[in-house]
C-alpha positions as CSV (number, residue, x, y, z in Angstrom):
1,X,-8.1,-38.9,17.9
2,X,-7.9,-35.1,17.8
3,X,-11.1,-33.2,16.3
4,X,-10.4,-29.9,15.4
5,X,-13.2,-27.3,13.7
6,X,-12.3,-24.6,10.9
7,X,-14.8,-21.9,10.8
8,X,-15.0,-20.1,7.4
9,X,-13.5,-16.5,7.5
10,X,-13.4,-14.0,4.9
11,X,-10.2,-12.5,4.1
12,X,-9.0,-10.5,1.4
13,X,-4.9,-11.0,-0.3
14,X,-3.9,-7.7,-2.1
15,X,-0.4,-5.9,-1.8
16,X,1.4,-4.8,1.2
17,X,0.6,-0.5,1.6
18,X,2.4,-0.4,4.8
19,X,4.8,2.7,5.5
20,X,8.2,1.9,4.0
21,X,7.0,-1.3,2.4
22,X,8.3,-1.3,-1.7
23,X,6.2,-2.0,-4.0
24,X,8.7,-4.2,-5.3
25,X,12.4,-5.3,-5.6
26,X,14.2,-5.6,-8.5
27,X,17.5,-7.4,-9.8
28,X,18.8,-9.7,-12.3
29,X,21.6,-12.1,-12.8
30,X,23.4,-12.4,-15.8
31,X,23.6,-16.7,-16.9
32,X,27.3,-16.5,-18.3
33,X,28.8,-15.4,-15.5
34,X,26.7,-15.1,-12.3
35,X,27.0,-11.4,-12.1
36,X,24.5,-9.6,-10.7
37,X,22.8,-6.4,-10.0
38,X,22.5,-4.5,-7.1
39,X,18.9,-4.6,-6.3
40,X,16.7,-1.7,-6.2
41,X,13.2,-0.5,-4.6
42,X,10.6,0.1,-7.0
43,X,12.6,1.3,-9.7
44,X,13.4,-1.7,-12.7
45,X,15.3,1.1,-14.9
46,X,18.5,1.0,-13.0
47,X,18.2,-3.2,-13.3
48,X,17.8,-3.0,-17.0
49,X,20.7,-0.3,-17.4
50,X,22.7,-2.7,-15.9
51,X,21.8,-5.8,-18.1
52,X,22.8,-3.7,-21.0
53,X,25.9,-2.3,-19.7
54,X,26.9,-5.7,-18.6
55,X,26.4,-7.0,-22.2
56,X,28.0,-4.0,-23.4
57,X,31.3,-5.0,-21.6
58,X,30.8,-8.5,-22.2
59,X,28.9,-8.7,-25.5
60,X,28.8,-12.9,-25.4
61,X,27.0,-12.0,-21.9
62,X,22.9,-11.9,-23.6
63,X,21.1,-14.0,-21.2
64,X,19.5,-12.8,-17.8
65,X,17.6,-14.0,-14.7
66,X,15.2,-11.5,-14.0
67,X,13.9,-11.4,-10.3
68,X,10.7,-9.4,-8.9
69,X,10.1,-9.4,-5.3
70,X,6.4,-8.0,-3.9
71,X,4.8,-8.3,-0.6
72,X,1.2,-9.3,0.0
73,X,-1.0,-8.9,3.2
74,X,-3.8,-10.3,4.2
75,X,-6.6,-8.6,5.5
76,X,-9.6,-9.6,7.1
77,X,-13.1,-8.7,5.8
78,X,-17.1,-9.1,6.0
79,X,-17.6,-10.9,9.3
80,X,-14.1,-12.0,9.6
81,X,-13.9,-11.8,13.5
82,X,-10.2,-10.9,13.0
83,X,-11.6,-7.6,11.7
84,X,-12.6,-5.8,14.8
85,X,-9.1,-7.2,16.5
86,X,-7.3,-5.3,13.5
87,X,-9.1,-2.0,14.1
C-alpha cells in the first residue's frame, strides 16, 4: 500500500494577465448550416456582425452557438511554499 500526504496550500485562480495572453476569444457557429466565424481576440463585435450578416444572407439561418474562450492561472499565495519559487 502506497501512503501519500497532501499538505494544504493556498492558491488563488483569477485570469491569465500574461503578455500577449487575450482576455478572451470569440466565435460562433450558425445551427443551420455549420458556418462559422472567424474567431477574434477580445473583440465580440466583429462575431456578432457576422451572426447578423449571416442571417442577413440567409434569413431562415436565426440560431447560433456562441463560444467564449478565457484563460485562468493559478497563483500561489499566503504561505504557499510555491510562492517564493515563483518570485
Amino acid at each position: 500500500m502506497t501512503r501519500s500526504i497532501i499538505r494544504a496550500a493556498e492558491w488563488t485562480l483569477g485570469a491569465e494577465t500574461a503578455e500577449g495572453a487575450p482576455q478572451g476569444i470569440y466565435s460562433a457557429e450558425c445551427l443551420a448550416c455549420g458556418a462559422q466565424a472567424q474567431p477574434t481576440d477580445n473583440e465580440r463585435l466583429p462575431v456578432e456582425v457576422w451572426a447578423l450578416k449571416h442571417t442577413g444572407l440567409n434569413p431562415t439561418h436565426r440560431q447560433y452557438k456562441a463560444m467564449a474562450e478565457t484563460f485562468w492561472r493559478v497563483t500561489p499565495t499566503g504561505d504557499n511554499p510555491y510562492r517564493e519559487h515563483d518570485a
